[in-house]
N, C-alpha and C positions, 0 to 999 in steps of 0.2 A: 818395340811393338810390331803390329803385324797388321798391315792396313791394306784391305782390300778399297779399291776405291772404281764405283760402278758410274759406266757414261755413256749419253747417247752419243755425244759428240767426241772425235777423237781424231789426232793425226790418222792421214795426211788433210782431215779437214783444216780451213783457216778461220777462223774465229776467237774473241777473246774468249768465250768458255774453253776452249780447247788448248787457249796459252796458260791460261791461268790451270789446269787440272796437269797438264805437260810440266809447268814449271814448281806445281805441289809435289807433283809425283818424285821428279830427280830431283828436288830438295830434300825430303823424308828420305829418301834412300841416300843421299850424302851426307844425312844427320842419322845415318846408322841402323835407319827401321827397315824392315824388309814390304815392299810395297806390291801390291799385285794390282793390274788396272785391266778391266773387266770390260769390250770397247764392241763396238762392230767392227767388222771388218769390210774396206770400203775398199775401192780400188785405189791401186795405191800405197795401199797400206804394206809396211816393212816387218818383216817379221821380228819378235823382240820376246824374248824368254820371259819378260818381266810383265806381257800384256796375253790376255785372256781374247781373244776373239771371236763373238760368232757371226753366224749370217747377219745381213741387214741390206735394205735398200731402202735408196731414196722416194720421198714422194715425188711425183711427175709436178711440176711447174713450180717446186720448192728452189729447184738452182742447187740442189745437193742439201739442202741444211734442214730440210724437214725426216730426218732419218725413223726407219722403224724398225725394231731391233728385233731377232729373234735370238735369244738366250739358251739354245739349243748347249748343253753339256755343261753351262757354266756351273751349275752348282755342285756338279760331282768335282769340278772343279776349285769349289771356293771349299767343299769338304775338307780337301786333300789339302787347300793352303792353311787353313784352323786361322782367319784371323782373329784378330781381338779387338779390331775394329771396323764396321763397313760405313765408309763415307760415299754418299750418292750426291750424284749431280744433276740437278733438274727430275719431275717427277715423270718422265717418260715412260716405254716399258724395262729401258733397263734399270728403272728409278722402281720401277713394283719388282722388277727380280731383287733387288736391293733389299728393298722391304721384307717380299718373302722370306728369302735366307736367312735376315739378321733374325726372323723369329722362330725359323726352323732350326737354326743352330744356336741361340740363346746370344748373339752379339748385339751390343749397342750399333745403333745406327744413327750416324751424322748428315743430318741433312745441307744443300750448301745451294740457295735459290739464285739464281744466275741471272734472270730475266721477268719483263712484264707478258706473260706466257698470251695475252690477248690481241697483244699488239700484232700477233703471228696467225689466225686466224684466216686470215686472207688466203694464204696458200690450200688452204680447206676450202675458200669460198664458204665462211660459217662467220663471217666478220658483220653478224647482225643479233639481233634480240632472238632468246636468251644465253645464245653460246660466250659471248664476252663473260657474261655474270656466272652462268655454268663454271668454265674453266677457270676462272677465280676462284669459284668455292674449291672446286676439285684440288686447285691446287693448297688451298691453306688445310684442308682435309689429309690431303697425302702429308705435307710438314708436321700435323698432327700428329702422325705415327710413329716421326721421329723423335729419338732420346733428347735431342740438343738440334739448334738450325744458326747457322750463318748466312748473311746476306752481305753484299759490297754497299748499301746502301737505307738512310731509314724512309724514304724514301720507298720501298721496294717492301720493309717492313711493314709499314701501315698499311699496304695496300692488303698482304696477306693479312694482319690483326682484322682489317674494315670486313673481313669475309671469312672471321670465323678462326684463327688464327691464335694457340694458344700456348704455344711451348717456351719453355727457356729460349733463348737467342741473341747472339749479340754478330754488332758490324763486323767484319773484317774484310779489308778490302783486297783484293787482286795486287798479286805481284806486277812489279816491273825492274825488270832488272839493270840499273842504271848504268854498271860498267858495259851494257851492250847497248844499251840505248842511251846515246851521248853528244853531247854537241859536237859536230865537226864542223873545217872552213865552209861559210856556206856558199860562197862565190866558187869555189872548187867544183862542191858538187853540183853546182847546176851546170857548168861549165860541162863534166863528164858526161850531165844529161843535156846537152844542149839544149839548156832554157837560160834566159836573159830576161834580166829587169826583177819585180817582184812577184811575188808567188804566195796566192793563195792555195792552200790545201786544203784537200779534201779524203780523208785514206778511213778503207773500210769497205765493208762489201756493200755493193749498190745494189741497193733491195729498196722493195714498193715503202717500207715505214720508214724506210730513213728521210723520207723527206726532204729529196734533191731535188724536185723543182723549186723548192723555195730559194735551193741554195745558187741558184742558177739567176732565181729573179737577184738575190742579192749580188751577185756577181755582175750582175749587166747595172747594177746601179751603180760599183765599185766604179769600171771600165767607162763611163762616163766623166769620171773625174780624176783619172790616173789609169796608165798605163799596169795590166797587170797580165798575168798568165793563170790559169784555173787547172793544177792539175790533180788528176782525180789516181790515188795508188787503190788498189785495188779492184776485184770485179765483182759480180752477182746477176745473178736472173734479170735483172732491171737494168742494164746497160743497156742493149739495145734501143730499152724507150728514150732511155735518158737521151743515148746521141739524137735519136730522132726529135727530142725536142731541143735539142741544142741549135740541129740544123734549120729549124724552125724559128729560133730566135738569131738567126743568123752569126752565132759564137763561135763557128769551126775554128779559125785563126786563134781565138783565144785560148783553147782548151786542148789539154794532152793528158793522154789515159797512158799510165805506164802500165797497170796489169798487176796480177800477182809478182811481189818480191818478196824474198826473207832474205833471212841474215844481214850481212853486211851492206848489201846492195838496198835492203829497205831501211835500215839506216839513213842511207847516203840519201835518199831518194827523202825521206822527213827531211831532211836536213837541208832540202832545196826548198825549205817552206818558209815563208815570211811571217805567216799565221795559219794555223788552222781553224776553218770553217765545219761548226758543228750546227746545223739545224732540225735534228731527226727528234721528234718527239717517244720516242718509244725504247731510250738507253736507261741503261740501269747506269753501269760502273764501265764506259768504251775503254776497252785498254787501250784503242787507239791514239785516243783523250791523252792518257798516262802516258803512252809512248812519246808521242810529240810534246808534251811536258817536261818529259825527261829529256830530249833531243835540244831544250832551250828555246821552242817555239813560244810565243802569246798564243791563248786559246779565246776563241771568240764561240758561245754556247748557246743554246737555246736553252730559260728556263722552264724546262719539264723534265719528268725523270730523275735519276739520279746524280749526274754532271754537275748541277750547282753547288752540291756536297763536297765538291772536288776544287770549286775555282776560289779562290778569293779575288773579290773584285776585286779591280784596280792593281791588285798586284802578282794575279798568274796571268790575267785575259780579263774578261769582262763576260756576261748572262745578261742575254737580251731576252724582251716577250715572245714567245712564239710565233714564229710566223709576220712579225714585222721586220719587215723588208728594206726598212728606213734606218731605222734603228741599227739593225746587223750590218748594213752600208757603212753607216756612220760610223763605228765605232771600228769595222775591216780599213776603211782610210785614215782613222787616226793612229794607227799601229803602220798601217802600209808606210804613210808622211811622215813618220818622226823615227827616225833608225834609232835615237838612243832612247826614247817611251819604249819601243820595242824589245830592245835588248834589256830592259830592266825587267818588260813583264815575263820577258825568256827564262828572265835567271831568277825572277820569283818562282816559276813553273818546276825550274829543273830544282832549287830548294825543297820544293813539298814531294817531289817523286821520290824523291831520296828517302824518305820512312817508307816508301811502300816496298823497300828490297826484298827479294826471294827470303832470306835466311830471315828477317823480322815478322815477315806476316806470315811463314811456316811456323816458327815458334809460338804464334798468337793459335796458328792451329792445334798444336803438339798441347798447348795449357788445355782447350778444348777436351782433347781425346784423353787426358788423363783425367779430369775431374771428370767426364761421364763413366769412365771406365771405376773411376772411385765409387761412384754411386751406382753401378750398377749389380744388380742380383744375380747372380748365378743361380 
């Protein structure tokens, strides 16, 4: 097949949308289809025969991830590629060139919703009545128009059905590719990163919905009853505040921010986790979640969003309430106190990651594109 697949977000951004479309794309091309990915172009960006890029710039006080695309020559572009299938990511504007095309050239178009698109509002300053319920509709409206939709989550589905929401669709969840993301000695790597004792994590970009002051209250209730270190992998717009209210709650000593890492080094850097700490109300499917699952961590969750779809209590991590602080304590020191509780819930974690491999959930895709491709009219 011949799969053009269209995105706002794209390397060198860091995001699971962008791991997840990164690790579809060179999967479909190492299962033999010829793939074209359709992206902005950001600073940064590498040039690559296999990627379409046009202009685009960031929104001002987004931190880079509110991008807006301008599509300038792509479709003389996606002419000349003839695919036979257009897969869009999120309903952005490279999410309406998507749309256009597939009806300008007669292609089925696969839709693949990524996110709760409201939860991100804020960066607008529209994070009030009626923009939340607007941009719901909008978006079950745009999945409308597609032939077929996948989501990581049903979770993520009802939210699009409760707003109008009517197409064929089924889950499939985001890769993680286990032979990279794996457990290593964990006493080594903290050693390499000079951290001692237990370690909570926290990885993923710090943003206003993630909902890290909670994670912070939780952390200071841990640190009361054990000895621990809070490190934070990753960055975003919201770090500044965040240290500034760290030094507020007087946690400097406790707290270490490594920053952006890939590869092998953000490996090493999960793998100095004793648990990861998830409290953000506004996840669909965090690859981060998956990665540290895979790496053998216990996951400790907030139940909202799509994450509880993911955990089995008691035996990846544990889904606390929103936003209690007692609770997510409790449950971070009964995994921090008990090394062999811990390593069980690790290696229940790192068991479930293992179905979500690259070559399984591309295949889940490839079934997709050929039964629309059956039904569709030339």
């Amino acid at each position: 097949m011949r799969i053009a697949i269209c995105t706002d977000q794209y390397l060198p951004m860091i995001s699971g949308l962008v791991d997840s479309v990164d690790i579809l794309a060179r999967q479909l091309q190492k299962n033999g289809h010829e793939v074209r990915v359709y992206a902005p172009s950001l600073p940064g960006s590498i040039a690559d025969a296999k990627v379409f890029r046009f202009p685009a710039f960031a929104l001002p006080g987004s931190g880079g991830s509110m991008i807006v695309s301008l599509p300038f020559g792509a479709l003389r572009d996606m002419r000349n590629f003839k695919p036979d299938i257009i897969h869009t990511h999120l309903f952005g504007i490279a999410g309406l060139f998507a749309w256009y095309t597939a009806r300008r050239l007669n292609v089925p178009l696969i839709g693949t919703d990524h996110t709760f698109p409201a939860d991100y509002l804020h960066y607008m300053k529209l994070n009030f009545p009626p923009f939340p319920y607007l941009v719901r509709r909008f978006s079950a409206w745009y999945y409308n128009r597609c032939a077929f939709v996948t989501v990581p989550s049903e979770k993520l589905r009802k939210e699009l059905i409760d707003h109008g929401f009517h197409r064929a669709s089924v889950i499939i969840s985001n890769h993680v590719p286990a032979d990279v993301f794996r457990p290593l000695f964990k006493e080594q790597c903290k050693e390499y990163l000079g951290i001692s004792g237990k370690t909570v994590l926290i990885f993923g970009r710090i943003a206003r919905e993630k909902n890290l002051e909670v994670a912070l209250e939780v952390f200071e209730e841990v640190i009361k009853r054990t000895q621990a270190t809070l490190v934070f992998v990753g960055d975003g717009p919201h770090r500044t505040a965040l240290e500034n209210k760290i030094k507020e709650m007087g946690l400097e000593s406790y707290v270490r921010f490594l920053g952006v890492l890939r590869g092998e080094k953000l490996v090493e850097a999960i793998n100095c986790g004793d648990v990861f700490l998830m409290t953000s109300l506004s996840e669909n499917q965090p690859m981060s979640m998956l990665q540290a699952m895979a790496c053998g961590l216990p996951v400790v969750v907030a139940n909202a969003g799509g994450p509880p779809e993911y955990v089995e209590e008691g035996k990846s991590g544990y889904i606390v309430e929103p936003n209690n602080t007692t609770a997510f304590a409790g449950r971070v020191l009964e995994i921090l106190q008990n090394d062999e509780h811990a390593q069980a819930l690790g290696e229940g974690g790192r068991v479930l990651s293992l179905q979500f491999s690259p070559e399984s959930i591309t295949a889940e895709f490839q079934e997709v594109y050929t039964k629309v491709l059956q039904n569709h009219v030339r």
